[in-house]
DOKOL-636758 format. One record per residue (C-alpha): z, y, x; residue in one letter. Coordinates in steps of 0.1 Angstrom, whole numbers, plus 5000, padded with zeros to 4 digits. Example, Ala and Ser with C-alpha at 12.3 -4.5 7.8 and 13.67 -1.06 7.14 Angstrom:
REM residues 2
507849555123A 507149895137S 
This chain:
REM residues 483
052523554966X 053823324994X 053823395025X 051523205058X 053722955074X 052822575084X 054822425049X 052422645031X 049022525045X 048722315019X 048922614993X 046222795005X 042622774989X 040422424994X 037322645015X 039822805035X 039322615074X 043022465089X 043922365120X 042222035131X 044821945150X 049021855153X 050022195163X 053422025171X 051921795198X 049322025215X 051122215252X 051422555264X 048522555288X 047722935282X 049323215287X 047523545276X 048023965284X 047324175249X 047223975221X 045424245200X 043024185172X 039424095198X 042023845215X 042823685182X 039523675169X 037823565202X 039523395224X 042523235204X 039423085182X 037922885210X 041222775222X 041522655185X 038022495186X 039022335223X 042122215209X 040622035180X 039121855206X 042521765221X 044221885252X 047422105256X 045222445251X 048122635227X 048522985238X 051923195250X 050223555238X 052423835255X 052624225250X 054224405280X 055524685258X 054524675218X 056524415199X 054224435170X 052224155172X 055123925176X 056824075149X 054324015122X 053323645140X 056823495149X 058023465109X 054823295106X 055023025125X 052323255149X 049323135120X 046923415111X 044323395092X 041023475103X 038123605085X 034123605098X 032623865079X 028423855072X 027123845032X 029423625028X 033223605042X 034523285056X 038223235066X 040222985089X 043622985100X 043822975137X 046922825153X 046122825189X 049223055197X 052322885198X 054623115209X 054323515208X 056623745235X 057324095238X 058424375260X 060624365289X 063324175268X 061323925271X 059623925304X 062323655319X 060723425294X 056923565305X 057823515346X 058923155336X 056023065315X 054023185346X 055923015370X 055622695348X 053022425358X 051522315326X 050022685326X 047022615340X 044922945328X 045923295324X 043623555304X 044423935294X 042524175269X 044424495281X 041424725277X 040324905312X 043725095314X 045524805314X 044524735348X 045925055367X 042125105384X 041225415399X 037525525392X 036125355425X 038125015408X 040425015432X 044424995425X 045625295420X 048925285437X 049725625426X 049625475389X 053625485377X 053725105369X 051825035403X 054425245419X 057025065400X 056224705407X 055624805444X 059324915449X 060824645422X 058624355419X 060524095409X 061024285375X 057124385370X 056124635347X 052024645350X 049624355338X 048824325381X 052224305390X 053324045364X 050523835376X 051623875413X 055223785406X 054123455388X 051523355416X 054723435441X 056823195422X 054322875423X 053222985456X 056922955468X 057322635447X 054122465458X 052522515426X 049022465422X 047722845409X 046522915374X 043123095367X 042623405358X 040623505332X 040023885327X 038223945292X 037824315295X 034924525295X 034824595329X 032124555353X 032924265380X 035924235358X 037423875376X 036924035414X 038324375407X 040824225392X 041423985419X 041124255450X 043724435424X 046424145425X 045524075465X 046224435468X 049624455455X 050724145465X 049924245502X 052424545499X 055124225495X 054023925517X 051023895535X 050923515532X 051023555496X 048023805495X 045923545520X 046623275495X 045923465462X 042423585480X 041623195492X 043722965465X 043523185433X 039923205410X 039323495395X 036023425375X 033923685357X 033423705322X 031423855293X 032923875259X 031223985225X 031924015190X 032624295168X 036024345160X 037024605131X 041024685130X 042724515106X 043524735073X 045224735039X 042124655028X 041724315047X 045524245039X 044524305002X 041624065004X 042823795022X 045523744997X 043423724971X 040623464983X 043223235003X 046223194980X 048523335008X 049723655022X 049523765058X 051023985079X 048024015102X 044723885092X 041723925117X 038524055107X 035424025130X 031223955127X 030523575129X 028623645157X 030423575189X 029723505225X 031423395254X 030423375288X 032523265320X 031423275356X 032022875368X 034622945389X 038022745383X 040922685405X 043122415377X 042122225346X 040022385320X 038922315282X 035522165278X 034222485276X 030522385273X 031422175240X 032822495221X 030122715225X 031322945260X 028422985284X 029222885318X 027323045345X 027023105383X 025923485378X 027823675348X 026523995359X 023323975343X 025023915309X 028124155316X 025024425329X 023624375295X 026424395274X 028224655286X 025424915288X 023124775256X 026024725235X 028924915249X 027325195259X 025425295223X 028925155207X 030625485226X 027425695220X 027625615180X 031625705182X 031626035193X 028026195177X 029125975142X 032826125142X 031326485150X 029126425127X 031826305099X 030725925096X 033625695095X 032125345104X 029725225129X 027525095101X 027825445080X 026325615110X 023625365113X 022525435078X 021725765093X 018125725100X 018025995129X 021525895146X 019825495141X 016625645160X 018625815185X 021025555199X 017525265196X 015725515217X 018525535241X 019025175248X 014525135250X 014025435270X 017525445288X 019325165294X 016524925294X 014925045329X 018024995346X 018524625339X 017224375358X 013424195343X 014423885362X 017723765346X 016223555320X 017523775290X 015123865263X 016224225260X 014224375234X 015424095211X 018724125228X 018524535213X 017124425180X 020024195177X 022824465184X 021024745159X 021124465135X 024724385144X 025724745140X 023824795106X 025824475091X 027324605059X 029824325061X 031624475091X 033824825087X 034024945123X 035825265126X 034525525148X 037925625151X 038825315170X 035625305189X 036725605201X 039925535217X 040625535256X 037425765263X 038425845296X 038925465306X 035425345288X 032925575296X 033025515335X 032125135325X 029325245297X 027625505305X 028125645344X 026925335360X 023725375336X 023725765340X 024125695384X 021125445384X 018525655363X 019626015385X 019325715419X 015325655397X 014426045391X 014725975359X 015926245331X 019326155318X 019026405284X 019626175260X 022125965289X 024126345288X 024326345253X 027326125246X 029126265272X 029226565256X 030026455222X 033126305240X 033626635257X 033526835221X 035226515204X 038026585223X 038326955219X 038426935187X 041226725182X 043026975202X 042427275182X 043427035154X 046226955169X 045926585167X 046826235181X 044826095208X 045025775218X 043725835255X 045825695286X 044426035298X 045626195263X 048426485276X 045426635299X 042826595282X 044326765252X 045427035278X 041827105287X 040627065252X 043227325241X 042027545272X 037827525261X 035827835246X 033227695239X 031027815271X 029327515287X 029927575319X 032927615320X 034627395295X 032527095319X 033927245349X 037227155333X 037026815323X 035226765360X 038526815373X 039726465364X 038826255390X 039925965380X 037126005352X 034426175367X 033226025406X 032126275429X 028626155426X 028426285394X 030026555390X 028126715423X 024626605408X 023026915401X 020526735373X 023326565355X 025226905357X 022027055344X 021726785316X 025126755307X 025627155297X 022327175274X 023526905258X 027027045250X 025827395242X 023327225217X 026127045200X 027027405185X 024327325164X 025727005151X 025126625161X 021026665143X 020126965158X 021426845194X 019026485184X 016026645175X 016426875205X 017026625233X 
């Protein structure tokens, strides 16, 4: 079967969507941090739709360390093929990326196309490790590439400190600044992320900082659609219905949503015109996502995988693990969002449930699941915080915490992989557990960079937190019918 490439558009299946555009003629206006499978399927897609629209919107997509994704892209010609999965499966090629990097061979490359004028946007899917954050968000100048990029920062090794070199160079230049686009689940992403780069660049030039904190936007966002990994499976079937092979194919929902805090310091894409929300208050919307959908995405990884499902869908055909996680978000997670934000959010929950039931989508639990200790601060705590601030019970709040707490120690007395930027000691504590509530949470409260001291001195959530581990011995439906 031949392989993706631009000469072999033309061999690929009539219903299969192309680019719209001369790939050739459209600029490097983009650069982008992480260029994982949500930042192919989400953003790279409205760049495509933007640039079908004309403009120099082609993306430089760039991986600090793994050289994967270039690897599979670059004999390409960087096409993929994207496929939007509901009852019935669409595909389109996107060719919004133009030019993939990799690793520190080729950071020279990165610091240039940063330094470069026509990049006029930067945006980053690193996942909330990937910002070096301490639980308070905060840089965490104790973090090893923090430390690194403060004594060699012309050679950056951390997603802030790359940012700060480049801003350094046009600042020097006279360079107007690109934007920065943070697409991560984080709450406030763009001004944590901008007190972040402020931060570090003040430990270099304090003119630099002041300019970064007045010259430099750093807009909040709220991205959604579900993204399974890519598989054999996928690889399989997009050969088959396309008439090419590909290295990489994309999977998501068709569902997808994209909304951007109206805050830009250079040129910018005709958002509005390609379906991205533009607004003057993203909290609302980021509130919402990240603790209605977020939240019960976490909750459904770690009771499904105790309880042996695979996908996100195969645990919501579980009628009491389905009741669970939709009382959680009505009882919950509701109450703490605010009535006056304009967001249906009893349609907004039906929406998700149906989202999660879609038979269409194979979500692994398993990749859910990853970076535990970096999530649940975003997901769950800020939701767990406001109901203990109400007097409210957090039972069924607890409940996922502890799943996490047993998910992880029992992949240590398994003795497997975790993929956990936290992994080496949170395997040590798993290995350590006995199974006695009290003190296997005593343990895990020793991370602080997971667990604030709000929490983890909160006698009820204490309280709440050990009944629900010790009645995980019982299994994931004993512990539901029991909270």
């Amino acid at each position: 079967m031949p392989s993706l490439s631009a000469a072999n558009l033309d061999l690929l299946s009539s219903d299969v969507a192309r680019p719209a555009y001369d790939r050739d003629k459209a600029g490097i206006g983009i650069v982008h941090f992480g260029p994982g499978a949500f930042f192919r399927a989400h953003q790279a897609f409205y760049f495509d739709e933007a640039l079908g629209r004309g403009g120099d919107w082609a993306i430089c997509a760039a991986a600090l360390r793994s050289t994967d994704v270039r690897d599979a892209l670059r004999p390409q010609d960087n096409l993929y093929i994207l496929a939007e999965l509901e009852r019935e499966t669409r595909y389109r090629v996107i060719g919004a990326i133009k030019e993939t990097l990799a690793g520190p061979a080729d950071r020279p490359a990165l610091l240039d196309r940063l330094a470069d004028p026509a990049t006029v946007m930067v945006t980053m899917t690193v996942t909330e490790k990937g910002y070096c954050l301490k639980g308070d968000g905060s840089l965490d100048f104790d973090h090893p590439d923090i430390a690194h990029d403060v004594a060699d920062p012309r050679n950056p090794a951390s997603l802030v400190g790359h940012l700060v070199e480049g801003l350094r160079r046009r600042h020097g230049a006279g360079t107007a600044p690109f934007t920065v686009v943070s697409c991560d689940n984080l709450v406030d992403n763009g001004h944590k992320l901008g007190r972040a780069v402020a931060g570090l660049a003040e430990r270099q030039d304090a003119a630099l900082a002041a300019w970064i904190r007045t010259a430099v936007a750093f807009p909040r966002t709220m991205v959604d659609s579900i993204t399974p990994a890519t598989d054999d499976a996928l690889r399989t079937r997009v050969t088959a219905e396309t008439g090419l092979s590909d290295a990489w194919p994309i999977q998501r929902e068709r569902f997808t949503q994209w909304v951007i805090e109206d805050h830009f310091c250079n040129i910018r894409p005709d958002f509005e015109a390609i379906g991205v929300t533009l607004t003057r208050d993203v909290s609302a919307y980021d509130r919402a996502k990240l603790r209605l959908l977020n939240g019960p995405h976490s909750t459904l990884a770690y009771l499904g995988s105790l309880a042996g499902f695979e996908s996100v869908a195969d645990a919501m055909a579980d009628p009491d693990l389905a009741g669970f996680v939709r009382r959680l978000m009505l009882e919950d997670i509701k109450p703490t969002l605010s009535p006056d934000a304009g967001i249906d959010y009893d349609a907004y929950i039906n929406a998700i449930l149906s989202r999660f039931a879609n038979p269409g989508i194979r979500h692994l639990l398993s990749q859910i699941a990853w970076d535990g200790s970096a999530k649940l601060p975003f997901r769950l705590f800020g939701t767990i915080a406001d109901r203990l601030a109400a007097g409210a019970a957090v039972d069924k709040l607890a409940l996922p915490v502890a799943a996490w707490m047993r998910f992880i120690r029992a992949k240590a007395a398994a003795g497997d992989k975790l993929t956990d930027p936290l992994a080496d000691m949170l395997l040590t504590i798993g290995r350590g557990c006995t199974g006695n509530a009290h003190a296997d949470i005593s343990c895990f409260f020793t991370l602080e960079q997971v667990f604030p001291p709000a929490l983890t001195g909160n006698t009820a959530f204490r309280a709440a937190l050990e009944r629900a581990y010790a009645l995980l011995d019982g299994g994931v439906k004993e512990a539901i019918t029991r909270i």
